[in-house]
Rosetta silent file (secondary structure, phi, psi, omega in degrees, C-alpha in Angstrom):
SEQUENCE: XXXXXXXXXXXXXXXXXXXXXXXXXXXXXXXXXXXXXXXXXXXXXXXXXXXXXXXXXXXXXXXXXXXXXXXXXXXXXXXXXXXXXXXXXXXXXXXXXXXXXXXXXXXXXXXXXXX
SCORE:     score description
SCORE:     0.000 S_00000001
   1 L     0.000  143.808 -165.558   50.000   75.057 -111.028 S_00000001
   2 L  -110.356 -153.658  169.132   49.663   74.238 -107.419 S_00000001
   3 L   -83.551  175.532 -173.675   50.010   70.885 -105.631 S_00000001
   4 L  -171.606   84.209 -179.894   47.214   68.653 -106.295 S_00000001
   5 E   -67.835  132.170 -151.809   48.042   65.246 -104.015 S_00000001
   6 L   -88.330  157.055 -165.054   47.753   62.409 -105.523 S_00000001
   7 L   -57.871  -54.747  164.765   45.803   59.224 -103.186 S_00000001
   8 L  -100.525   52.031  177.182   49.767   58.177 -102.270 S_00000001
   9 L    68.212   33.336 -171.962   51.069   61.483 -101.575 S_00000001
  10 L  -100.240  144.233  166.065   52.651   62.164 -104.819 S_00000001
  11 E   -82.571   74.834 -172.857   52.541   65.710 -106.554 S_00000001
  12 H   -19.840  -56.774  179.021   50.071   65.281 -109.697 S_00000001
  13 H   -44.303  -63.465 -177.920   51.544   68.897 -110.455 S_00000001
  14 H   -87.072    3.297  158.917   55.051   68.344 -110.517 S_00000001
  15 L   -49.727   89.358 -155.264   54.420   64.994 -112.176 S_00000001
  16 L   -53.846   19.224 -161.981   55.814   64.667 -115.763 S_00000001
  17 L  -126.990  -37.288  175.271   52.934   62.451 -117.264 S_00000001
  18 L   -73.086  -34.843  168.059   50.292   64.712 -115.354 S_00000001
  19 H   -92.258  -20.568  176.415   51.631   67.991 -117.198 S_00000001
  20 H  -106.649   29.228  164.859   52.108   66.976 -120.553 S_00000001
  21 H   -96.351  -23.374 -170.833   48.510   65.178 -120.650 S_00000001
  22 H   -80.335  -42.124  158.476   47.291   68.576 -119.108 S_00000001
  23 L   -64.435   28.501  176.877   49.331   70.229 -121.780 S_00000001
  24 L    46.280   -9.639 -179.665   48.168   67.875 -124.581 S_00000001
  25 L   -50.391   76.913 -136.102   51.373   67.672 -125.401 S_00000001
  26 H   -99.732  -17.462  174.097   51.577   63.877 -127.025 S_00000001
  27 H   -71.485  -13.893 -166.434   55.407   64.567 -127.990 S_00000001
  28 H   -96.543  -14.692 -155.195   56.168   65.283 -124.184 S_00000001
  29 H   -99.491  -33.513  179.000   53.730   62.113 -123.169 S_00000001
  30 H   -72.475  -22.755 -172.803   56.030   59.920 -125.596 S_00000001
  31 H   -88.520  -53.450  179.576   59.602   61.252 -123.970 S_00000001
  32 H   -41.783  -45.017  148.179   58.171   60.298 -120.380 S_00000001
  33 H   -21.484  -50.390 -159.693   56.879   56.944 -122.018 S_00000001
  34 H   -87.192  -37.678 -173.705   60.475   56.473 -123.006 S_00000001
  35 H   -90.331  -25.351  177.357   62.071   57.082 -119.619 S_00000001
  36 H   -96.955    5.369 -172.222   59.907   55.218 -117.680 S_00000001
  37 H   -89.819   -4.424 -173.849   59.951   52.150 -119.947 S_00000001
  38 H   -95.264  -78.063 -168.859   64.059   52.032 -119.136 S_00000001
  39 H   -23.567  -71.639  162.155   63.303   53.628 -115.574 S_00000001
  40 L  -108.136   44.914  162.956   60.703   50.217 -114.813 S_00000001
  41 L    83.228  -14.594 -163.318   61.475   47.536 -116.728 S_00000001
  42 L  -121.443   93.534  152.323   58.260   47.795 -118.877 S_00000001
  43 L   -40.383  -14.425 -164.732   58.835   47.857 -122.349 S_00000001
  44 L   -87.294  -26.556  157.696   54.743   48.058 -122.612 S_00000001
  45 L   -16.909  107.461 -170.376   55.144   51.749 -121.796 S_00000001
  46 L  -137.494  172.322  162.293   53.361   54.053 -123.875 S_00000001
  47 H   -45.917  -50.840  169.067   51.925   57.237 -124.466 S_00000001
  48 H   -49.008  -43.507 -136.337   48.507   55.994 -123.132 S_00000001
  49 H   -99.931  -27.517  161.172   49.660   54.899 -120.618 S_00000001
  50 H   -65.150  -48.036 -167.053   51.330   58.028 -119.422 S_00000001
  51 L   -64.552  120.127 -148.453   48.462   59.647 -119.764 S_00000001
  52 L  -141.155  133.812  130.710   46.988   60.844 -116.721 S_00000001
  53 L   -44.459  -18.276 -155.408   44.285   63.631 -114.952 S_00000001
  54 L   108.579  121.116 -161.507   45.163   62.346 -112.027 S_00000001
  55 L   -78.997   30.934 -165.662   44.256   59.054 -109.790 S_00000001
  56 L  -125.146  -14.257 -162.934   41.524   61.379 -107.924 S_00000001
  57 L   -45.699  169.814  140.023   39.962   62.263 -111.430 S_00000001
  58 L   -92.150  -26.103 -166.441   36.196   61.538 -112.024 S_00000001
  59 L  -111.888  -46.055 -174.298   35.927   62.278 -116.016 S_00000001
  60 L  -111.040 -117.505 -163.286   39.264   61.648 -117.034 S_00000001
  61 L  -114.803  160.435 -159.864   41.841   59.706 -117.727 S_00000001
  62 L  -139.138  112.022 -170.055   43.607   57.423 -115.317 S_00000001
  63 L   -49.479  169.895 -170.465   47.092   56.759 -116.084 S_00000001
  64 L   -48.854  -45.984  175.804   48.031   52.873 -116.305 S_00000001
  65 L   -73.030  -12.585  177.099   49.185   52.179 -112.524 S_00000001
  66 L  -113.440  -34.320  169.246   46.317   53.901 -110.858 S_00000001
  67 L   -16.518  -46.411 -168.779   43.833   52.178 -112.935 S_00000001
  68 L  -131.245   23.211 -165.252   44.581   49.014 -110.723 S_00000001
  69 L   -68.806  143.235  163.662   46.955   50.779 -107.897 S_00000001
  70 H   -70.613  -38.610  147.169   45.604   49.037 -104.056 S_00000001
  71 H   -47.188  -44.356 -169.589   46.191   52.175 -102.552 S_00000001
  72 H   -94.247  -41.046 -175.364   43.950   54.436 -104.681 S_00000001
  73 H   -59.509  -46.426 -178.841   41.199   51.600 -104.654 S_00000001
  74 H   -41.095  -75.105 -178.751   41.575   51.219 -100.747 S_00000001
  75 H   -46.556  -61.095 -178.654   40.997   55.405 -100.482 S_00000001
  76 H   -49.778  -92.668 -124.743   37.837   55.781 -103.262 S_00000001
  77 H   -55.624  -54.312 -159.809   36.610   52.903 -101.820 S_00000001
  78 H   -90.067  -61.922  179.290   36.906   54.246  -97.931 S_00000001
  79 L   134.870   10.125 -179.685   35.819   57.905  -99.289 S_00000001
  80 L   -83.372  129.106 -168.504   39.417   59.205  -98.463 S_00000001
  81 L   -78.783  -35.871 -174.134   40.911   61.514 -100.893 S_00000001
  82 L  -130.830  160.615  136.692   44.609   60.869  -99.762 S_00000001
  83 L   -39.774  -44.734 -166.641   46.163   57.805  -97.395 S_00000001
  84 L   -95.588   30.393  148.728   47.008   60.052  -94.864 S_00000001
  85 L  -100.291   63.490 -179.801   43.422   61.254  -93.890 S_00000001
  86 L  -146.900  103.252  171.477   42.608   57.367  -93.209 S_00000001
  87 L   -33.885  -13.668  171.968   42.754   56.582  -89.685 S_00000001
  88 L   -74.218  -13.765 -141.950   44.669   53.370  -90.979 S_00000001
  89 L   -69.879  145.484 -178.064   47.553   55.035  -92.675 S_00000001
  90 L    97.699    4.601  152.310   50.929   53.386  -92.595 S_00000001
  91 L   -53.222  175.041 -177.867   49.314   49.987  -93.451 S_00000001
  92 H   -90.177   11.842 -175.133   50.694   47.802  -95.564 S_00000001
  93 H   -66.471  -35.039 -141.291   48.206   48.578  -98.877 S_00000001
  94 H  -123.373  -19.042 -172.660   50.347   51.977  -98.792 S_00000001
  95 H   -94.714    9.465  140.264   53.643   51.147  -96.976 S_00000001
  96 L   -42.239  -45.879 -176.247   55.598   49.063  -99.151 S_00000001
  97 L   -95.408  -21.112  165.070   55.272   51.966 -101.837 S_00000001
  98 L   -45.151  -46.329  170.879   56.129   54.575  -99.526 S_00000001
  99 L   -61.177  -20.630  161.900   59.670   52.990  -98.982 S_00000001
 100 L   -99.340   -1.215  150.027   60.455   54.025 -102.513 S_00000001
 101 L  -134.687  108.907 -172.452   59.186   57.805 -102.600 S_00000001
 102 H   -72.036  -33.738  170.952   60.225   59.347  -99.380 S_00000001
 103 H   -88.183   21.019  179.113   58.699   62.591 -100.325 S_00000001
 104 H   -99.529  -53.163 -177.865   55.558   61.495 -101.070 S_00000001
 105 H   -47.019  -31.940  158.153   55.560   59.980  -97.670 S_00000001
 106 H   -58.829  -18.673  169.144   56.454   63.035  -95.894 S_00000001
 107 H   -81.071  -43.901  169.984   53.281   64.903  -97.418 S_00000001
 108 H  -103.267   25.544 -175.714   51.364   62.245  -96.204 S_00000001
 109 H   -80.007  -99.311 -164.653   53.156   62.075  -92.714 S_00000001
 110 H   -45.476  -13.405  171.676   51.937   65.672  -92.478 S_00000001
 111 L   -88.978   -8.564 -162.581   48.464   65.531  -93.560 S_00000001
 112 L   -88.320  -56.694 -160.003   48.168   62.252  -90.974 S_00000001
 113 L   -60.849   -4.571  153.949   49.524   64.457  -88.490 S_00000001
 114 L   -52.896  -97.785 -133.120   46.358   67.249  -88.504 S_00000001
 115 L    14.687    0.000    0.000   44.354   64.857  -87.675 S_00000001
């Protein structure tokens, strides 16, 4: 599977909630469920909730956090696929969340920089 960038530069692909919904896998969607409900605090954490296509999807399913993420609304909304094709990028809809995954930010560092 190849990268497939997610609206804040995150790798849908190497994402565990994004491979075991693509694998169907609902025992794999329940251990991620488990780790992120310790990982952030949210006992509400579920399989559903894990479950994801991807926040770019059209058809499927849109894991909990991109349902109502400010960043992915900002991008559909603008027609931008990623934050870093958005002549804006490094605002603060996306740069608050950046400071906690540095390698998402570097992916979208590098697509800002074609431009």
């Amino acid at each position: 599977m190849g990268q497939m960038i997610a609206v804040c530069g995150l790798d849908c692909a190497a994402c565990d909630a994004y491979k075991a919904t693509q694998a169907k896998d609902e025992t794999a969607k329940e251990k991620v469920a488990a780790k992120w409900r310790v990982e952030y605090g949210n006992p509400k954490v579920d399989a559903a909730y894990v479950t994801c296509d991807g926040c770019l999807t059209l058809s499927g399913e849109l894991g909990g956090h991109c349902k109502e993420c400010g960043p992915r609304l900002c991008a559909v909304g603008r027609g931008y696929a990623n934050c870093g094709l958005c002549p804006e990028y490094g605002c603060e809809k996306i740069s608050g969340l950046l400071k906690y995954i540095p390698d998402a930010k570097a992916r979208l560092d590098a697509i800002h920089a074609q431009m």
